[in-house]
C-alpha positions as CSV (number, residue, x, y, z in Angstrom):
1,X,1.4,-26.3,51.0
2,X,-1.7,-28.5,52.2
3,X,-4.8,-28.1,49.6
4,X,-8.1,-29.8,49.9
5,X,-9.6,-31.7,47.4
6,X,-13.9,-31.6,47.9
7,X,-15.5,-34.2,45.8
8,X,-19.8,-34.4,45.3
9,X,-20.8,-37.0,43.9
10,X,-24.3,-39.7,43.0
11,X,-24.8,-43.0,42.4
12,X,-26.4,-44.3,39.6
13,X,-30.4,-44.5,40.8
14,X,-31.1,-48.1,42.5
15,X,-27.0,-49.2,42.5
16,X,-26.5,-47.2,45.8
17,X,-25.1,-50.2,47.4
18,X,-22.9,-50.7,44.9
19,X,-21.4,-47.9,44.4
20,X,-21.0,-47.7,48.5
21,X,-19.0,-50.7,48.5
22,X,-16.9,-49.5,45.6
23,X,-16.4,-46.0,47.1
24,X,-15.7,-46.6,50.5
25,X,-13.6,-49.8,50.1
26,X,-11.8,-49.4,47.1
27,X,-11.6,-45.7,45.4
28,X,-10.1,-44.2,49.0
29,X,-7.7,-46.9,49.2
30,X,-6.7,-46.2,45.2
31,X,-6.6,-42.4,46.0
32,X,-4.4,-42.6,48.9
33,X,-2.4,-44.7,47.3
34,X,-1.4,-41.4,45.3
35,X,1.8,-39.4,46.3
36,X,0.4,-36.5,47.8
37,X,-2.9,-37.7,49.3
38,X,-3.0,-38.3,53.4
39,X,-6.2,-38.6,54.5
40,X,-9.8,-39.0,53.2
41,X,-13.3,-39.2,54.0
42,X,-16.5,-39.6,53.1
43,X,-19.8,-37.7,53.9
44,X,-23.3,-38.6,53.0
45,X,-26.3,-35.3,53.0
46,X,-28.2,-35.2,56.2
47,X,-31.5,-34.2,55.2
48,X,-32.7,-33.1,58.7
49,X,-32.0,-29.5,58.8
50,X,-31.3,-26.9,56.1
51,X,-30.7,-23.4,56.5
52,X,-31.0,-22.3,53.0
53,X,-33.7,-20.8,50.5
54,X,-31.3,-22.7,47.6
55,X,-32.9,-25.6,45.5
56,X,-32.1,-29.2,46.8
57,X,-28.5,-29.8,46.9
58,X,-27.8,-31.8,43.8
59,X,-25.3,-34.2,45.4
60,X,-25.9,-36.9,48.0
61,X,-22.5,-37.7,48.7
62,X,-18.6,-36.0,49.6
63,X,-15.7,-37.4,49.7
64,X,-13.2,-34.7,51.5
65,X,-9.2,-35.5,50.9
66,X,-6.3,-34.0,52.2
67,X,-3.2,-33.5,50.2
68,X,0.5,-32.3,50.4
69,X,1.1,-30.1,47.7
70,X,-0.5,-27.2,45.5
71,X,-3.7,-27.6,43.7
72,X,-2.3,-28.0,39.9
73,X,0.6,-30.5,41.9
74,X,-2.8,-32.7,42.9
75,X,-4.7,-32.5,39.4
76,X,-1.7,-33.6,38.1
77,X,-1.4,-36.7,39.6
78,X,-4.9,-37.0,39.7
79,X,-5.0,-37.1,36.1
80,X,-2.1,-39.1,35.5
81,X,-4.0,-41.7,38.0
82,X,-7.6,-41.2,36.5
83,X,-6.1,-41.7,32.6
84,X,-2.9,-42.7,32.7
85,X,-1.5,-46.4,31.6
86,X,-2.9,-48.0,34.4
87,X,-6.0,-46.0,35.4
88,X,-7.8,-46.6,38.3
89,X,-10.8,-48.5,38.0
90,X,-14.2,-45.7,38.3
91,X,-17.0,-47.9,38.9
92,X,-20.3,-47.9,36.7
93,X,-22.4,-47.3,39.5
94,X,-21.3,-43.8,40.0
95,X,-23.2,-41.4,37.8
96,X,-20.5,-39.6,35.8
97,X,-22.4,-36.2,36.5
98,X,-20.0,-34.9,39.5
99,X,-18.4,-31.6,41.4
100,X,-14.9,-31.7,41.7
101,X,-13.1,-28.6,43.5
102,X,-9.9,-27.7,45.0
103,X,-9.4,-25.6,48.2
104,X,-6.5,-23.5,49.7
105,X,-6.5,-22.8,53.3
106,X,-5.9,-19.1,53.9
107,X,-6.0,-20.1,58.0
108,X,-4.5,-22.0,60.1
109,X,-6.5,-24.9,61.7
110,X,-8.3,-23.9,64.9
111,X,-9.0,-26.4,67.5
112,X,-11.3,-25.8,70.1
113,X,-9.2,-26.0,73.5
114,X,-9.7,-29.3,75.1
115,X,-10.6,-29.6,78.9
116,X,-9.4,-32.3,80.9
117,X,-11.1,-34.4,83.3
118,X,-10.4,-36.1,86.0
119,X,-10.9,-39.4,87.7
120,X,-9.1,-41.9,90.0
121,X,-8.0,-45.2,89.1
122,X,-10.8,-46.9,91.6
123,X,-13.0,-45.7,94.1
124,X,-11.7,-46.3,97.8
125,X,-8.1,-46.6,97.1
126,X,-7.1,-43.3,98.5
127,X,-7.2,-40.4,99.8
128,X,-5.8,-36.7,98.7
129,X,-5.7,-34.2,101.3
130,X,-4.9,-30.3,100.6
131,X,-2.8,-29.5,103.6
132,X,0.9,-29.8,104.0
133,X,0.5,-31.4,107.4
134,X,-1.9,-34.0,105.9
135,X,0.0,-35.7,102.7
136,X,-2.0,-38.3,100.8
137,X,-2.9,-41.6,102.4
138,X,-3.8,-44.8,100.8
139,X,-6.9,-46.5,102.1
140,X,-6.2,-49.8,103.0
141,X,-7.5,-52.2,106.2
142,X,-6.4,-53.6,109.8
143,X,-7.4,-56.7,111.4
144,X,-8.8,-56.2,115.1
145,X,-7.5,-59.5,115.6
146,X,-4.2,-60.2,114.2
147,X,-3.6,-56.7,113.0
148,X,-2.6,-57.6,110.0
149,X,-2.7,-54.0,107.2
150,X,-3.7,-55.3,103.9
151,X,-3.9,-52.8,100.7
152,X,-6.4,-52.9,99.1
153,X,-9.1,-53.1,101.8
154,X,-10.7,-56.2,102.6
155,X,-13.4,-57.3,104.7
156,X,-12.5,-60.9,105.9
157,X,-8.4,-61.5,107.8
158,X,-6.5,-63.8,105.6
159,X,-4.0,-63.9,108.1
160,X,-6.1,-65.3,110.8
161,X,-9.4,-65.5,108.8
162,X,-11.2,-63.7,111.1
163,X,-14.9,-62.9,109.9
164,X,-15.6,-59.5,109.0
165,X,-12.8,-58.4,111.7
166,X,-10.9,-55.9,108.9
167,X,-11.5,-52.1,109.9
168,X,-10.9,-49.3,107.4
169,X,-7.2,-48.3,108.1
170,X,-5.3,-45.2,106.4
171,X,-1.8,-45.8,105.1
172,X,0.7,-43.5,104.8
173,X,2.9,-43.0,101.9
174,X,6.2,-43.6,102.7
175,X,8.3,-46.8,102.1
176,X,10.8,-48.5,100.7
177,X,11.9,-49.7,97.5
178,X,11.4,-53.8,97.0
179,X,12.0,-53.9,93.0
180,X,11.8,-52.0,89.6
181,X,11.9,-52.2,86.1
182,X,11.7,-50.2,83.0
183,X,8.5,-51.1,81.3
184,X,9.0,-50.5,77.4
185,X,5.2,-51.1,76.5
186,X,1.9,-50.2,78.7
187,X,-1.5,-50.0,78.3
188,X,-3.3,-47.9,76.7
189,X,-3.0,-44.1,77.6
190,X,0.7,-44.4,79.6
191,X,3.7,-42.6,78.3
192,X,6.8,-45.6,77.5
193,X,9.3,-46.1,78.5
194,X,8.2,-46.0,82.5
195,X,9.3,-47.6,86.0
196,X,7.0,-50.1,87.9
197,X,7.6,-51.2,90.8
198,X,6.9,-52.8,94.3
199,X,7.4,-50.3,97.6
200,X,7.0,-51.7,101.2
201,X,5.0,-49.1,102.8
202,X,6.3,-48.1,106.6
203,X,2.7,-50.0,107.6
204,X,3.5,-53.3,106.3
205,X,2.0,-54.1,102.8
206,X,3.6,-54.0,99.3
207,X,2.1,-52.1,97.2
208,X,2.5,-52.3,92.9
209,X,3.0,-48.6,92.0
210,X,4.8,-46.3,89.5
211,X,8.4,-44.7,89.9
212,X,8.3,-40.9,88.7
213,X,11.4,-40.4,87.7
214,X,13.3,-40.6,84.0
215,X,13.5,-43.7,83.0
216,X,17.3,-43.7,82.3
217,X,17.8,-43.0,85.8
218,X,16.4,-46.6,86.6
219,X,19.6,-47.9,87.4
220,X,20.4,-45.3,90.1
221,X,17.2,-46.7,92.2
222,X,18.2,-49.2,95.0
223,X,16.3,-51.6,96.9
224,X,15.6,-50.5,100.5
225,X,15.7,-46.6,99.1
226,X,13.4,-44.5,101.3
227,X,10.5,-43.2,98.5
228,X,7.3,-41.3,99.2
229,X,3.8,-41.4,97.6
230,X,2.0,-38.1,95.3
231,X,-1.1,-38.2,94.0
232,X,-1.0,-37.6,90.2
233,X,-2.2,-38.6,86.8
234,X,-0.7,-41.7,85.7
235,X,-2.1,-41.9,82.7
236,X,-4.5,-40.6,80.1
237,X,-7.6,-42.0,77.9
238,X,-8.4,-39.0,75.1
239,X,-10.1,-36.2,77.3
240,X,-10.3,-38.2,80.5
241,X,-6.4,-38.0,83.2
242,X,-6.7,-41.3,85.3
243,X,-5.6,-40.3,88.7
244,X,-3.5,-42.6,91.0
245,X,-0.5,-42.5,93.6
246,X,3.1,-42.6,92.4
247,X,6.4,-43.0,94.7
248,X,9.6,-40.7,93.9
249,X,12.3,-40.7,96.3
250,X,12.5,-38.9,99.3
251,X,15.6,-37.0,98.7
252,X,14.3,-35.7,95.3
């Protein structure tokens, strides 16, 4: 049984500071510390907007905690914490004049459904197309001189170092396996274990990409395997699915 614990509370006038510093960076850490207690945080009164005909609320401050067990379970420990052998220090720049109340849930928590957006991993780097005759291409360049295919798209050849001779060039996503390996860590926002790797693309370059298949079947994967490319979310920052290209295999 989860119970909150709602606690309103002053400092003593001109020690605000002090008893901030206390509060904040001491008596939460002392409170957690209590079997029981797993997660707290303070509040301070926004005097902006109030929808009520009630006198001034007395308290400036709340301090909301979260705890496993009933109510008498938390005064309990409380108690034995507060005035035990080896209390917990209350600092003299609280004023002792404070509300301290116990709350049952009688619902479950509701969450407001979260909507997902969308964006791709760069601007310019592909290209999704609806239609089954038109899979997704990655956008890439050609030299008019050497005709060399570079991903990602450049301006100036390296090849021959033409000037300006690189022309926007799509490049479709199909090739071969090159290398792989099971990456046990990532950055922020991927799912671990996953498969990076290098594919030869059927026009020339080598792309760095993701494998999407289970990680446990990495060893299965061969070098030279024929894979093709999907467009899909390869990651994920809070509300926000980076969208990027992905190989599988082409039997799959």
């Amino acid at each position: 049984m989860r119970t909150i614990l709602l606690e309103e509370t002053n400092s003593v006038p001109g020690r605000d500071d002090e008893y901030n510093d206390w509060y904040s960076n001491q008596h939460l850490a002392d409170l957690l510390a209590i079997p029981g207690f797993e997660a707290a945080q303070r509040f301070v009164l926004n005097p902006e907007k109030r929808f009520t005909d009630s006198p001034d609320h007395p308290y400036r401050y709340v301090a909301l905690y979260e705890f496993e067990g009933s109510p008498s379970l938390l005064f309990e420990r409380l108690g034995a914490a507060t005035f035990g052998a080896n209390p917990i220090f209350s600092s003299p720049a609280m004023d002792q004049r404070l509300s301290v109340n116990a709350f049952t849930p009688i619902t479950d928590k509701l969450t407001r459904p979260q909507t997902l957006r969308a964006r791709p991993v760069g601007e310019g780097l592909f290209e999704e197309r609806d239609a089954e005759d038109y899979p997704p291409v990655l956008l890439g360049s050609k030299c008019v001189q050497c005709e060399e295919v570079l991903f990602p798209a450049l301006i100036d050849c390296p090849a021959c170092l033409g000037f300006e001779t690189m022309r926007p060039h799509r490049l479709e996503g199909r090739g071969a396996l090159v290398s792989c390996v099971v990456s046990e860590r990532g950055p922020s926002g991927f799912t671990v274990p996953y498969i990076q790797a290098y594919v030869r693309l059927v026009d020339g370059p080598v792309v760095f990409t993701t494998i999407g298949v289970d990680p446990n079947d990495a060893p299965s994967l061969e070098a030279g395997e024929e894979l093709v490319m999907s467009i899909e979310a390869i990651r994920r920052l809070n509300d926000t699915e980076i969208v990027g290209w992905k190989f599988r295999p082409a039997a799959s």
